[in-house]
C-alpha positions as CSV (number, residue, x, y, z in Angstrom):
1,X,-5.2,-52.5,2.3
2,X,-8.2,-50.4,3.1
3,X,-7.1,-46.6,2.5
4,X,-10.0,-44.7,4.5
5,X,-11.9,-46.5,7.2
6,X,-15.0,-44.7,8.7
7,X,-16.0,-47.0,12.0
8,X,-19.7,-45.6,13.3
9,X,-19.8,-45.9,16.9
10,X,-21.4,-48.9,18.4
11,X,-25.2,-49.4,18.3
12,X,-25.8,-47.0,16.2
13,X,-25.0,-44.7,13.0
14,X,-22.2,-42.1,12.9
15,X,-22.1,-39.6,15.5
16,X,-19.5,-36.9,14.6
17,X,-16.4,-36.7,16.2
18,X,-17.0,-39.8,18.4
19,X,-16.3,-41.7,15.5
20,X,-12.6,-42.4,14.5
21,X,-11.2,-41.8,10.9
22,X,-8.5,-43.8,9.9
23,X,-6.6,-42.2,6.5
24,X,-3.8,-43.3,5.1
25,X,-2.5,-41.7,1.8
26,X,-2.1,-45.0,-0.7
27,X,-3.2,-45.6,-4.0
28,X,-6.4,-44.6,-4.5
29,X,-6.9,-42.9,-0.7
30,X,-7.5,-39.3,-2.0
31,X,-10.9,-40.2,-3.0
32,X,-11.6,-42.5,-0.6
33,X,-10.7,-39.4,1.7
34,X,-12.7,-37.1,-0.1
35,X,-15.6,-39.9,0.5
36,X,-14.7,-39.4,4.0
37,X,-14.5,-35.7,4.3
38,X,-18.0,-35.7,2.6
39,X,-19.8,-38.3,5.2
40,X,-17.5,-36.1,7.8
41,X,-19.1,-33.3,6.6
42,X,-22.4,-34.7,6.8
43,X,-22.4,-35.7,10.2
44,X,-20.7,-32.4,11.3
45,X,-23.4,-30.6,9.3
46,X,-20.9,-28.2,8.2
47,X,-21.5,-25.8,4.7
48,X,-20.7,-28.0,1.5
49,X,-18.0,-25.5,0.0
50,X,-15.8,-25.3,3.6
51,X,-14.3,-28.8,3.1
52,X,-13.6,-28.0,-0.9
53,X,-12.0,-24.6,0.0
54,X,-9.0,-24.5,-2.2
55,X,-6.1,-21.8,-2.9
56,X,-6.2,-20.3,-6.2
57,X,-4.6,-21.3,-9.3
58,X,-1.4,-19.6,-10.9
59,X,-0.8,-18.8,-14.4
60,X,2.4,-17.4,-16.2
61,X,3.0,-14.2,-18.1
62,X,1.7,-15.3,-21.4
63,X,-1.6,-16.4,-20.0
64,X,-2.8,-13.3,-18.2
65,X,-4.4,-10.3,-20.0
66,X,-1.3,-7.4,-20.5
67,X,-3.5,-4.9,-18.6
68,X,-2.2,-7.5,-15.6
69,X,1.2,-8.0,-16.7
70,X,4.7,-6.4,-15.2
71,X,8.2,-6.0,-16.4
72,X,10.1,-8.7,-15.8
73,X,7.6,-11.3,-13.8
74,X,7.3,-13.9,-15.8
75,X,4.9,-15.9,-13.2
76,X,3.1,-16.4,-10.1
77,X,-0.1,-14.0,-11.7
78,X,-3.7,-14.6,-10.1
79,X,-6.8,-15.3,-12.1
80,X,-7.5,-12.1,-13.5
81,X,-11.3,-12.7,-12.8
82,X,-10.7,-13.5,-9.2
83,X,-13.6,-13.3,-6.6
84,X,-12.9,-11.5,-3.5
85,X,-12.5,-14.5,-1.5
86,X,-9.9,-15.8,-3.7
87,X,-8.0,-12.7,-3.2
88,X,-7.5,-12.9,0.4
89,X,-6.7,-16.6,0.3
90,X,-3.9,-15.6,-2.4
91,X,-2.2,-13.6,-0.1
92,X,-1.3,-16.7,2.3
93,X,-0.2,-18.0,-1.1
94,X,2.9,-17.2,-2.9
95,X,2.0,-15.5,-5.7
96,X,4.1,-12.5,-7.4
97,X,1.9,-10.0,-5.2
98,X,2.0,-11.6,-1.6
99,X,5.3,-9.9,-0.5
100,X,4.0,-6.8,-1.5
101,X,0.7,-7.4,0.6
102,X,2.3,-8.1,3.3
103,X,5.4,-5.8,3.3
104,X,2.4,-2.7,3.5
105,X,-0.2,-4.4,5.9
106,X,2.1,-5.3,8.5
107,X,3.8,-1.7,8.5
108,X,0.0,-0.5,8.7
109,X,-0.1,-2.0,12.5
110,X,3.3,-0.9,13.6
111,X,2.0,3.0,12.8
112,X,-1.1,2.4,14.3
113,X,0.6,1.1,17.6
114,X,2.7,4.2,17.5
115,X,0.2,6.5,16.6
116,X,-1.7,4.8,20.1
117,X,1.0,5.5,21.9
118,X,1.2,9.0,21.0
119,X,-2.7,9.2,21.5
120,X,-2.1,8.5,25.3
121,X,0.9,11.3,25.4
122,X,-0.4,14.0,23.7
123,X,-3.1,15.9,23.8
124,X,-4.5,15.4,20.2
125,X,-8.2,17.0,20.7
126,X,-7.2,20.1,22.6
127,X,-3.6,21.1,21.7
128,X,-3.7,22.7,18.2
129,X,0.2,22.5,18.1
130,X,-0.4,18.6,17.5
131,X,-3.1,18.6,15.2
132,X,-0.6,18.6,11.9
133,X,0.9,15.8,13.9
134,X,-2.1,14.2,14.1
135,X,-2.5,15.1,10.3
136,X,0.4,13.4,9.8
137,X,0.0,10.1,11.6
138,X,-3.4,9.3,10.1
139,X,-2.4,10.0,6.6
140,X,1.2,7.4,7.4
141,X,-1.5,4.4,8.4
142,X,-3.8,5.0,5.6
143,X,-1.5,5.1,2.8
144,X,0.0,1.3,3.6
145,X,-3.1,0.1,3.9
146,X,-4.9,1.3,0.9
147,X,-1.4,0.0,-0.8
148,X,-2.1,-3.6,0.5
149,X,-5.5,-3.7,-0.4
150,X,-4.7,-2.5,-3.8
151,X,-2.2,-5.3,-4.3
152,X,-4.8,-7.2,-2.3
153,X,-8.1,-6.8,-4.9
154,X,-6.4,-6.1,-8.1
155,X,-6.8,-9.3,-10.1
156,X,-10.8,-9.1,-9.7
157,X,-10.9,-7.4,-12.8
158,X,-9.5,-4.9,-15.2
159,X,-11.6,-2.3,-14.2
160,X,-10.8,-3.3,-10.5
161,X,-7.7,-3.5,-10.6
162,X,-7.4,0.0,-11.9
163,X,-10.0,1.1,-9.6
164,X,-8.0,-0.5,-6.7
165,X,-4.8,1.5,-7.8
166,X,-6.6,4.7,-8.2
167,X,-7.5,4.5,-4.7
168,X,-3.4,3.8,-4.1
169,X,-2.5,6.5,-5.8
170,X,-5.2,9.0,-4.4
171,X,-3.6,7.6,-0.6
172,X,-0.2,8.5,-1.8
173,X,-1.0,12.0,-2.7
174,X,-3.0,12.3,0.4
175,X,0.5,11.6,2.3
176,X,2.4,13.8,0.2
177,X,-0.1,16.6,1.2
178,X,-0.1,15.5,5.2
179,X,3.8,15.8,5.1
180,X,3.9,19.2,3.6
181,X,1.1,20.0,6.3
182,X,3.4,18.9,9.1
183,X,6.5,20.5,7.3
184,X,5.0,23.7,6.9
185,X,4.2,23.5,10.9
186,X,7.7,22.1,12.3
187,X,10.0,22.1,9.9
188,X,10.2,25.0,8.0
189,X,13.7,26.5,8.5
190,X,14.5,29.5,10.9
191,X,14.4,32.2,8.5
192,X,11.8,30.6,6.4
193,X,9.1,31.1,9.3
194,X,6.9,33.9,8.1
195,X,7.9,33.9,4.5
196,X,5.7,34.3,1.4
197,X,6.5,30.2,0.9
198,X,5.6,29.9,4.3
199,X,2.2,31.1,4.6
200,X,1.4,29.3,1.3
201,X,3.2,26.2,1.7
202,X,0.1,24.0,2.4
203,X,-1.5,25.7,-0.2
204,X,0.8,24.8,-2.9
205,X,0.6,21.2,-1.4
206,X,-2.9,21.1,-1.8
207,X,-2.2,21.7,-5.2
208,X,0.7,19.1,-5.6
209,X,-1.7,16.8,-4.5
210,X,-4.4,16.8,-6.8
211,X,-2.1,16.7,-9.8
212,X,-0.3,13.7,-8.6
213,X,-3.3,11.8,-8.6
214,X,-4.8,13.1,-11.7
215,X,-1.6,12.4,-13.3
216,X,-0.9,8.9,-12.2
217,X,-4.5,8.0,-12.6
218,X,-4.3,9.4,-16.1
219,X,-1.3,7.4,-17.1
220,X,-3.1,4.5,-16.3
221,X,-5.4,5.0,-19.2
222,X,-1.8,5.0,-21.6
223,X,-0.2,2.6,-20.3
224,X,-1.0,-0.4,-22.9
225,X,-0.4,1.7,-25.9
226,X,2.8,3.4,-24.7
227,X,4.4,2.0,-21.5
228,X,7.5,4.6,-21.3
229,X,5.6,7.5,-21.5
230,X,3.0,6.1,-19.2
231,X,6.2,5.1,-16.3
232,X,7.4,9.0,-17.1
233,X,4.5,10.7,-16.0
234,X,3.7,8.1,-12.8
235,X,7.3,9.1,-11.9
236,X,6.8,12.8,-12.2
237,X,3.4,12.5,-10.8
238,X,5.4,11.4,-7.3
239,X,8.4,13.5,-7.6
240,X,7.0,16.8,-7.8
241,X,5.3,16.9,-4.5
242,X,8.0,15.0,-2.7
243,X,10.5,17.2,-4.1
244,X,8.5,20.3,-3.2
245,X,7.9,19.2,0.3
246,X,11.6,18.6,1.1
247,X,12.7,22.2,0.2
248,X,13.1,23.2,3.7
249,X,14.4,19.8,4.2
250,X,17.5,20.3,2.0
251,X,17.6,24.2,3.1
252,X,18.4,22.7,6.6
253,X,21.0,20.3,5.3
254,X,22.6,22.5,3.0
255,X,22.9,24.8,5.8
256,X,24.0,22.4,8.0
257,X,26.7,21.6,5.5
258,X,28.2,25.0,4.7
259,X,28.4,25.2,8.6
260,X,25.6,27.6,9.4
261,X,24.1,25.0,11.8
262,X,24.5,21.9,14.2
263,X,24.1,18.7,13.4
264,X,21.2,17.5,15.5
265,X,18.9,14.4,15.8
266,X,16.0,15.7,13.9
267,X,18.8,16.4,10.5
268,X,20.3,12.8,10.9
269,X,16.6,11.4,11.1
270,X,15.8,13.8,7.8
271,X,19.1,12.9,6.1
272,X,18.3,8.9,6.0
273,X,14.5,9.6,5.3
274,X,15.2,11.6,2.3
275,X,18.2,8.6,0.9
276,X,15.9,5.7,1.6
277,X,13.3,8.1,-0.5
278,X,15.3,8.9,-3.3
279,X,16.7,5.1,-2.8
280,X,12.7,4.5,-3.4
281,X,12.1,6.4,-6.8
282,X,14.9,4.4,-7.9
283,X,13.7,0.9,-7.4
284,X,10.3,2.5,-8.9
285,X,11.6,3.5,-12.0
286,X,14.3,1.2,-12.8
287,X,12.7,-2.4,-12.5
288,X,15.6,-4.0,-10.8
289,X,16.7,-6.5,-10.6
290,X,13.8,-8.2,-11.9
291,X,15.1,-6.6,-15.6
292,X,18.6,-8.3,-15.3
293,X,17.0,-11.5,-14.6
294,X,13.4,-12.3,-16.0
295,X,11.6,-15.4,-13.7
296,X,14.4,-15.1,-11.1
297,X,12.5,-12.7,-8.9
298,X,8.8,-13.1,-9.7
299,X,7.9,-14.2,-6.0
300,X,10.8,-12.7,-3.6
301,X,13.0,-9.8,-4.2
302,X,11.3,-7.9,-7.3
303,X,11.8,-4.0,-7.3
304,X,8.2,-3.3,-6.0
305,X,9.2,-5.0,-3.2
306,X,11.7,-3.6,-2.0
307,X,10.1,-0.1,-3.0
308,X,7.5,-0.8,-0.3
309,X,10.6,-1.8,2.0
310,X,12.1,1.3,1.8
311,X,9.4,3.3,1.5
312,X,8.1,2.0,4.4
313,X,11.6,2.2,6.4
314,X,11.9,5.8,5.2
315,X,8.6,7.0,6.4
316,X,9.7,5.7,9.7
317,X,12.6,7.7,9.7
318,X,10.5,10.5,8.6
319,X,8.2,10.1,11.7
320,X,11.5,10.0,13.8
321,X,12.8,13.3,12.5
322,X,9.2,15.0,13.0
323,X,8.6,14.2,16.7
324,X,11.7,15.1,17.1
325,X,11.5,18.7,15.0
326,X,8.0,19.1,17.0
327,X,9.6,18.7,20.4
328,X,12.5,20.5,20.2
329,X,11.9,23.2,18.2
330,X,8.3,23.8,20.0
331,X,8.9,26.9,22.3
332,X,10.9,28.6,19.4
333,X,8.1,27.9,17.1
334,X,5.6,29.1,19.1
335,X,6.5,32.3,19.7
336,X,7.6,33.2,16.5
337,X,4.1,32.0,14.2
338,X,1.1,31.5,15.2
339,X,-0.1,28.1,16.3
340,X,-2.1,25.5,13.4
341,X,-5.8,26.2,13.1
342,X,-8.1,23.2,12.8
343,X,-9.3,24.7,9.5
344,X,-5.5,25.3,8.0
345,X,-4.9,21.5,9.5
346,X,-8.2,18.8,9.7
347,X,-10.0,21.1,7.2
348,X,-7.4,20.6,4.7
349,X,-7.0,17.7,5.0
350,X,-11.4,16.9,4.2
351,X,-10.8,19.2,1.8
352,X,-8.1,17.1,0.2
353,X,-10.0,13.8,0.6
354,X,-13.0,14.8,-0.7
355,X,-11.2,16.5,-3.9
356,X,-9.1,13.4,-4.5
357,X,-12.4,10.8,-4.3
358,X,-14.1,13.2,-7.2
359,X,-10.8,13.1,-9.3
360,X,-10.4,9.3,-8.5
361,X,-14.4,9.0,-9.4
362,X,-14.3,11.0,-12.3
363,X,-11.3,8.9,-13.5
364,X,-13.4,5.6,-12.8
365,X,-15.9,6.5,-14.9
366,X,-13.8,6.9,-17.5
367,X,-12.3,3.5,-18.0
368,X,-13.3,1.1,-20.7
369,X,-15.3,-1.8,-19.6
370,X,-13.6,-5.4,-20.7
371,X,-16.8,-8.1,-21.0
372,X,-15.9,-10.9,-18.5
373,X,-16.2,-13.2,-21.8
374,X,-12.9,-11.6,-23.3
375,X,-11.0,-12.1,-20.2
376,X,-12.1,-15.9,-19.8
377,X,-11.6,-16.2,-23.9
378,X,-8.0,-14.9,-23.5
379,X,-7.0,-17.6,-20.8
380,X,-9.1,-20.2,-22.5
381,X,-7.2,-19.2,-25.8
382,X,-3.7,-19.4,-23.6
């Protein structure tokens, strides 16, 4: 009959873990087991909020701010005033953003592990031919991981949460400028090497960069008053640099098409890069399935997800194609343009960084600052 039993060892009072605890869940056993837990706790002299740690709560569409609400996710939404601890716990919760934490952190490790393994093959400090590789390879880890923390941090606050996706945004154009680094250096097509586009390819890239992430953060700022326009120019703000770096890309497989060329490994790597890329813009801008099927896909199988699946899948690929464009077209390359210069390469890339933080810090400035009564007043209201 007795739920919780808490024998203290003979002799004596209660010495820890040489005393046994007895719980069985009845009527009226959880609070004789929180009782326990707290004399546990006691003897253990561990901190009073380690037993009580608890996962956060959930709320549906209707009772989260719209600043925090997606198309067709009708629930699993965090606390939009979440502390920082809370949003790590979450994301060994199932909520609507723990598949997209996850399906960007993980990724994170596998580049690293392959950009260590390339660290012990290559010459990375010495060889200029690999510094647009090496370009590359930091730019492919950073931009998952800023995406998972973004996903990660983004119910702390309004202001946070558009913070956080500045930040994912800025990473993202920061990639699109490291692939048209490493483009420009490997695969540029034969009779491109040289050219006007050539010489300024980077350049322009530089330039693609900072509008994508002035124009996505911008269309942050529109988003509540007009949602399609604000979708429009995130979309655009993507495309353009992803469609300027693959010029030489289709070039080559045009080329390769009208039978100018041989099929080769580094083409067939390209060729599913670029479909799991354009696959990508589509789950992006189109919202499905979630938009079919409102609630059916709120925790597993939503379009975001899967965007970061195939994004993630298609920068592989990508990686694939340019290791093998580097190797194999090395020799030719080399004697036909001059090798990459740390400025043109590492220099560009500071450059880059430090122009997106001041458009991503200008942009932070910017945004409106909700009172942490409004946002507790809406779910109280809820």
């Amino acid at each position: 009959a007795q739920c919780v039993r808490w024998e203290a060892g003979k002799g004596g009072p209660s010495r820890g873990l040489e005393c046994p605890l007895w719980c069985v869940l009845c009527r009226g056993g959880k609070e004789r087991l929180k009782q326990a837990c707290q004399r546990g706790r006691g003897a253990l002299r561990l901190p009073a909020d380690m037993l009580s740690l608890r996962l956060p709560q959930l709320f549906d569409i209707h009772q989260v701010p719209k600043v925090f609400r997606e198309d067709g996710i009708m629930s699993g939404y965090r606390h939009p005033r979440s502390s920082a601890l809370d949003c790590i716990l979450s994301s060994f919760q199932m909520t609507n953003e723990t598949v997209n934490i996850w399906t960007h952190f993980l990724p994170t490790w596998y580049f690293l592990w392959r950009f260590s393994m390339l660290c012990t093959s290559l010459d990375f400090l010495t060889d200029s031919y690999t510094w647009p590789l090496l370009v590359y390879m930091l730019l492919i880890c950073l931009y998952p991981f800023t995406s998972s923390c973004a996903h990660t941090f983004s119910s702390m606050s309004a202001e946070a949460r558009h913070i956080c996706y500045f930040f994912d945004y800025g990473a993202l154009s920061l990639y699109s400028l490291g692939c048209a680094i490493t483009y420009g250096s490997y695969a540029m097509p034969d009779c491109w090497v040289n050219s006007w586009l050539h010489q300024h390819f980077v350049t322009i890239g530089v330039a693609n960069s900072l509008f994508c992430t002035s124009m996505s953060c911008y269309s942050r700022f529109v988003e509540l008053q007009f949602p399609h326009k604000s979708k429009i120019l995130r979309t655009a703000a993507f495309i353009v640099p992803f469609l300027f770096d693959s010029f030489p890309l289709f070039y080559r497989l045009l080329s390769c098409c009208w039978g100018s060329c041989s099929p080769s490994e580094a083409l067939a790597s390209h060729s599913y890069h670029l479909l799991f890329a354009f696959l990508t813009c589509f789950l992006f801008a189109s919202h499905l399935p979630e938009r079919l099927a409102p609630g059916r896909f709120d925790y597993i199988g939503h379009s975001h997800q899967l965007f970061h699946v195939c994004a993630v899948v298609g920068t592989h690929f990508q990686m694939e194609a340019v290791l093998t464009d580097m190797a194999s077209r090395k020799d030719w390359l080399m004697s036909h343009s001059s090798l990459p210069s740390f400025p043109a390469t590492m220099g560009v890339l500071v450059l880059g960084i430090l122009l997106n933080l001041g458009i991503i810090g200008i942009f932070s400035t910017g945004l409106p600052r909700t009172p942490r009564q409004s946002t507790l007043a809406h779910l109280h209201q809820e």
